[in-house]
N, CA and C atoms as a LAMMPS dump frame, in Angstrom:
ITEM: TIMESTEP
0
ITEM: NUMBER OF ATOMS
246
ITEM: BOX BOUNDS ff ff ff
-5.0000000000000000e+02 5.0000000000000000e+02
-5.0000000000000000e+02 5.0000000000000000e+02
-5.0000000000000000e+02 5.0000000000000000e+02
ITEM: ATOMS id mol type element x y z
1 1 1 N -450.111 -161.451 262.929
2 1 2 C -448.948 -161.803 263.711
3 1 3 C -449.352 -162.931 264.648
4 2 1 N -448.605 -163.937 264.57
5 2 2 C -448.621 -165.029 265.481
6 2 3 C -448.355 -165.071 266.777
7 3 1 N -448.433 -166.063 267.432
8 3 2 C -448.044 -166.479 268.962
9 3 3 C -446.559 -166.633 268.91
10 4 1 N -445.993 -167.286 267.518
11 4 2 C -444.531 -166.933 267.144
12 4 3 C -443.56 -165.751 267.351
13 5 1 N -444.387 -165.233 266.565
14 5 2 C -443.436 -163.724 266.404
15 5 3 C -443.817 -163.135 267.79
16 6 1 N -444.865 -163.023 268.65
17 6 2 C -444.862 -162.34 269.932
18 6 3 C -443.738 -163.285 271.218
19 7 1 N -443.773 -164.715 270.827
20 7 2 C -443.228 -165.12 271.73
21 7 3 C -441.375 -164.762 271.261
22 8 1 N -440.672 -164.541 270.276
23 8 2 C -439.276 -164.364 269.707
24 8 3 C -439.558 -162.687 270.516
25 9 1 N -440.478 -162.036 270.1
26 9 2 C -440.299 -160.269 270.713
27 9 3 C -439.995 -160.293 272.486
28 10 1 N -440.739 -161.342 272.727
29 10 2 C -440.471 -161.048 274.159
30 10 3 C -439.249 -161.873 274.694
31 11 1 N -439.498 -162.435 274.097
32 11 2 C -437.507 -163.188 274.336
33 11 3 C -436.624 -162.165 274.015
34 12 1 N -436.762 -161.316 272.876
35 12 2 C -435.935 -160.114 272.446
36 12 3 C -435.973 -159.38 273.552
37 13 1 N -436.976 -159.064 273.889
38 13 2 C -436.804 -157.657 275.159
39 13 3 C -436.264 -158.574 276.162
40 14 1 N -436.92 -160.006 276.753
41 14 2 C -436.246 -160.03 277.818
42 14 3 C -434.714 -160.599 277.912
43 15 1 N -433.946 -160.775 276.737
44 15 2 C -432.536 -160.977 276.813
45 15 3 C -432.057 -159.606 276.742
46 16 1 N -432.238 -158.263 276.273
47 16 2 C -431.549 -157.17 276.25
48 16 3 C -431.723 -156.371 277.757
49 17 1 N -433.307 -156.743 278.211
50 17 2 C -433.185 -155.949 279.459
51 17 3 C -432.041 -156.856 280.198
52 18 1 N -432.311 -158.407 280.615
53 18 2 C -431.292 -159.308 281.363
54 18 3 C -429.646 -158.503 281.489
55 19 1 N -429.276 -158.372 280.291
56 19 2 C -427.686 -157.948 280.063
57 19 3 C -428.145 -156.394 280.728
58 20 1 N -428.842 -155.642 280.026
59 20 2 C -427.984 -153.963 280.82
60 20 3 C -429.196 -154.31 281.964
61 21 1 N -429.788 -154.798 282.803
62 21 2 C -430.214 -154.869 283.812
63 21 3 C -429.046 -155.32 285.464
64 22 1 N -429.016 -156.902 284.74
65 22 2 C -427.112 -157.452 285.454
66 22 3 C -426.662 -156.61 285.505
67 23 1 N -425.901 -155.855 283.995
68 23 2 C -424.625 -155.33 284.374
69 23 3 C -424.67 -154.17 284.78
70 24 1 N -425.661 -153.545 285.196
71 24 2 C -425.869 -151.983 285.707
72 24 3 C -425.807 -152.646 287.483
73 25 1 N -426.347 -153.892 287.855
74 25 2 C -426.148 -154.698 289.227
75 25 3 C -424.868 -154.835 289.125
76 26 1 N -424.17 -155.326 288.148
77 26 2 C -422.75 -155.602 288.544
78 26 3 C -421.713 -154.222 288.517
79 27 1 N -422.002 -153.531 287.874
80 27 2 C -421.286 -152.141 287.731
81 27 3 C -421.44 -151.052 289.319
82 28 1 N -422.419 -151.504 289.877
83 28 2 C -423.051 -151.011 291.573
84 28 3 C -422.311 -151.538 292.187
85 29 1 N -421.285 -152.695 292.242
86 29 2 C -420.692 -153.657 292.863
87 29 3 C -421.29 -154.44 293.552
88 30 1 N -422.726 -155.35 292.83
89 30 2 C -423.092 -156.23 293.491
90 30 3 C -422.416 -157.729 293.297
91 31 1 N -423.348 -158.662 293.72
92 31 2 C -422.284 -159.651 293.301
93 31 3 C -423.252 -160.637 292.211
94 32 1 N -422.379 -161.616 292.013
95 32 2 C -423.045 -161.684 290.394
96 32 3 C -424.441 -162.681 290.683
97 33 1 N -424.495 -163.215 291.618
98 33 2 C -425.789 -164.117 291.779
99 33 3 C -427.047 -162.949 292.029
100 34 1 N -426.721 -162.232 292.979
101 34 2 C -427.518 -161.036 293.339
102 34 3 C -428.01 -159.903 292.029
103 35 1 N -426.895 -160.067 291.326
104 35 2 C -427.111 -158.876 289.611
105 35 3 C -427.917 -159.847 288.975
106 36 1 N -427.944 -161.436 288.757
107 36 2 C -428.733 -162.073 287.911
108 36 3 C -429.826 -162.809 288.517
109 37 1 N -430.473 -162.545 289.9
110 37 2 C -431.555 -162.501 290.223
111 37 3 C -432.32 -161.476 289.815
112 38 1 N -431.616 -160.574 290.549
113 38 2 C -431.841 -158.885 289.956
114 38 3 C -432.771 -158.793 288.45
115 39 1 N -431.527 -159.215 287.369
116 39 2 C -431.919 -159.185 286.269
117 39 3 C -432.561 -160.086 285.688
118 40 1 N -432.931 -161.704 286.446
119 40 2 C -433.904 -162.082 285.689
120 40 3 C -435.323 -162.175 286.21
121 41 1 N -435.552 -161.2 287.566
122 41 2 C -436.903 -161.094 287.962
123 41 3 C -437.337 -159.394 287.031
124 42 1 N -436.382 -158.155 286.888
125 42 2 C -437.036 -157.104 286.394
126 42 3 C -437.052 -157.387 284.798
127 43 1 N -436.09 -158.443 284.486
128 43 2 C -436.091 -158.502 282.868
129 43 3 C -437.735 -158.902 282.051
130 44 1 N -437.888 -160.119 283.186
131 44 2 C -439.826 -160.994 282.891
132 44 3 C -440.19 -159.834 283.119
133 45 1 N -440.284 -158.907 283.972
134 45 2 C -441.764 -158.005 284.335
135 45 3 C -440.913 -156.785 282.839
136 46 1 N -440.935 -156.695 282.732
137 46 2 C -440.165 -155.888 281.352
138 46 3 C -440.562 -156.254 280.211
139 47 1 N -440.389 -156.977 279.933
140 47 2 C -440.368 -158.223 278.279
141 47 3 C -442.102 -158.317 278.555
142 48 1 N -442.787 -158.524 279.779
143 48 2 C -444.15 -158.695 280.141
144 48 3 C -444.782 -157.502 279.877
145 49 1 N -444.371 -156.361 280.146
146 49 2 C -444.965 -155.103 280.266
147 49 3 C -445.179 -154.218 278.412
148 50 1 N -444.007 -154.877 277.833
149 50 2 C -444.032 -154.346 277.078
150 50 3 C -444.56 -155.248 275.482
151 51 1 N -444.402 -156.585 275.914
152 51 2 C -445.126 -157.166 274.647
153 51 3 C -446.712 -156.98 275.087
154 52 1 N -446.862 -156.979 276.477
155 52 2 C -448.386 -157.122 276.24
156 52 3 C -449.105 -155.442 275.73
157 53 1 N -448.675 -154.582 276.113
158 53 2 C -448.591 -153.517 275.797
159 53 3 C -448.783 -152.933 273.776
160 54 1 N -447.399 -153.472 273.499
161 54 2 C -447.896 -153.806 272.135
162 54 3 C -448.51 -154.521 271.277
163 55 1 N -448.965 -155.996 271.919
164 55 2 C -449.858 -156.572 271.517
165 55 3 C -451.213 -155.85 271.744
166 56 1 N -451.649 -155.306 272.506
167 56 2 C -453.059 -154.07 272.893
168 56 3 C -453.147 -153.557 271.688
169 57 1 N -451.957 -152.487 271.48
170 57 2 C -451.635 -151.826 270.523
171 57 3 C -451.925 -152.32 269.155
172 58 1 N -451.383 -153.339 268.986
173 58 2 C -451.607 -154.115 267.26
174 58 3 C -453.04 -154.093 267.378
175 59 1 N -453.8 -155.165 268.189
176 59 2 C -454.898 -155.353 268.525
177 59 3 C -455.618 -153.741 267.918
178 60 1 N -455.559 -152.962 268.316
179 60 2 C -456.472 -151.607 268.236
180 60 3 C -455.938 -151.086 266.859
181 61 1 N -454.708 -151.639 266.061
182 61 2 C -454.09 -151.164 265.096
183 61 3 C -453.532 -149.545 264.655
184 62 1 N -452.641 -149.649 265.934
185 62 2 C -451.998 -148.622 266.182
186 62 3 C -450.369 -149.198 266.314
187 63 1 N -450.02 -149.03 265.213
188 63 2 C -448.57 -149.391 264.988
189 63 3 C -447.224 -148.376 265.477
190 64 1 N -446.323 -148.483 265.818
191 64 2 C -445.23 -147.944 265.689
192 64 3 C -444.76 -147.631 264.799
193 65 1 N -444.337 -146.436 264.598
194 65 2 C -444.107 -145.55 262.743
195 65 3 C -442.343 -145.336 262.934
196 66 1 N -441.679 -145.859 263.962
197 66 2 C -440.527 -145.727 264.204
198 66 3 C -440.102 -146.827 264.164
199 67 1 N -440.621 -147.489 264.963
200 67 2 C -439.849 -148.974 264.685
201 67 3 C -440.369 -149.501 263.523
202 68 1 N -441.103 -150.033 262.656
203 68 2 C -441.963 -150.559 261.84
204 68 3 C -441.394 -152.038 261.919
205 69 1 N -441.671 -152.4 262.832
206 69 2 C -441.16 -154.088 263.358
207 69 3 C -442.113 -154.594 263.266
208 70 1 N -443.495 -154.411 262.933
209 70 2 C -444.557 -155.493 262.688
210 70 3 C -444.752 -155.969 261.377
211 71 1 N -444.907 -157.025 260.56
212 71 2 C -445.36 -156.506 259.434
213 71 3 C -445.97 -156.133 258.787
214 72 1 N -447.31 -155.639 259.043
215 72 2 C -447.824 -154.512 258.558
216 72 3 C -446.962 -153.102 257.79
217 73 1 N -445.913 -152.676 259.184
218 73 2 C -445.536 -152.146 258.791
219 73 3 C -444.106 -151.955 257.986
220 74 1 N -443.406 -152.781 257.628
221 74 2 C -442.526 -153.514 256.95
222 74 3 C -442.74 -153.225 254.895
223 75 1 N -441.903 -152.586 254.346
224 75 2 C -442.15 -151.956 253.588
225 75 3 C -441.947 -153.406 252.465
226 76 1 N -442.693 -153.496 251.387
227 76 2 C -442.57 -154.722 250.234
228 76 3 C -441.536 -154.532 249.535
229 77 1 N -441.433 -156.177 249.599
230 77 2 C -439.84 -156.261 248.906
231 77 3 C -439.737 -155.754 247.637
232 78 1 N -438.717 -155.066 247.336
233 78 2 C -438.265 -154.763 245.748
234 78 3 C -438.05 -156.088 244.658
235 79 1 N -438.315 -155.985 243.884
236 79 2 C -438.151 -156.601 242.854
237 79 3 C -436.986 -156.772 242.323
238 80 1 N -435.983 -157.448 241.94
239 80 2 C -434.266 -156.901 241.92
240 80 3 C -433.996 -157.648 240.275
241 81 1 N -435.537 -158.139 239.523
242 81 2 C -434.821 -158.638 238.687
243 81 3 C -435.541 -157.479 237.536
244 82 1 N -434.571 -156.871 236.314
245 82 2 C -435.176 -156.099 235.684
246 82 3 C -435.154 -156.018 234.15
């Protein structure tokens, strides 16, 4: 796995935390500059915590058997012609 695919994962986590991070700030009735500070200082430490986390993880080759989002664990394509 590349510097690619880790850098798209952590963009992944940190655009999903961003949205329910904000809008759990905006649903509190904050206001929206305050919800998207909010959400884009805990979203980095988030997206940070958790790619580096699974990068450890790959590293020691201890995969996730639930997600199978690496490819390692990513099952081979079928053959579809017969």
């Amino acid at each position: 796995m590349g510097t690619a695919f880790w850098i798209r994962r952590f963009l992944l986590v940190f655009a999903g935390a961003l949205v329910i991070i904000s809008g759990a700030q905006l649903a509190k009735g904050n206001t929206l500059e305050y919800s998207l500070t909010e959400g884009l200082l805990w979203s980095a430490v988030t997206a940070a915590v958790f790619t580096a986390v699974r990068i450890y993880k790959s590293r020691k080759g201890e995969h996730c058997a639930i997600c199978a989002d690496t490819p390692e664990m990513r099952p081979p394509p079928r053959d579809t012609q017969a």
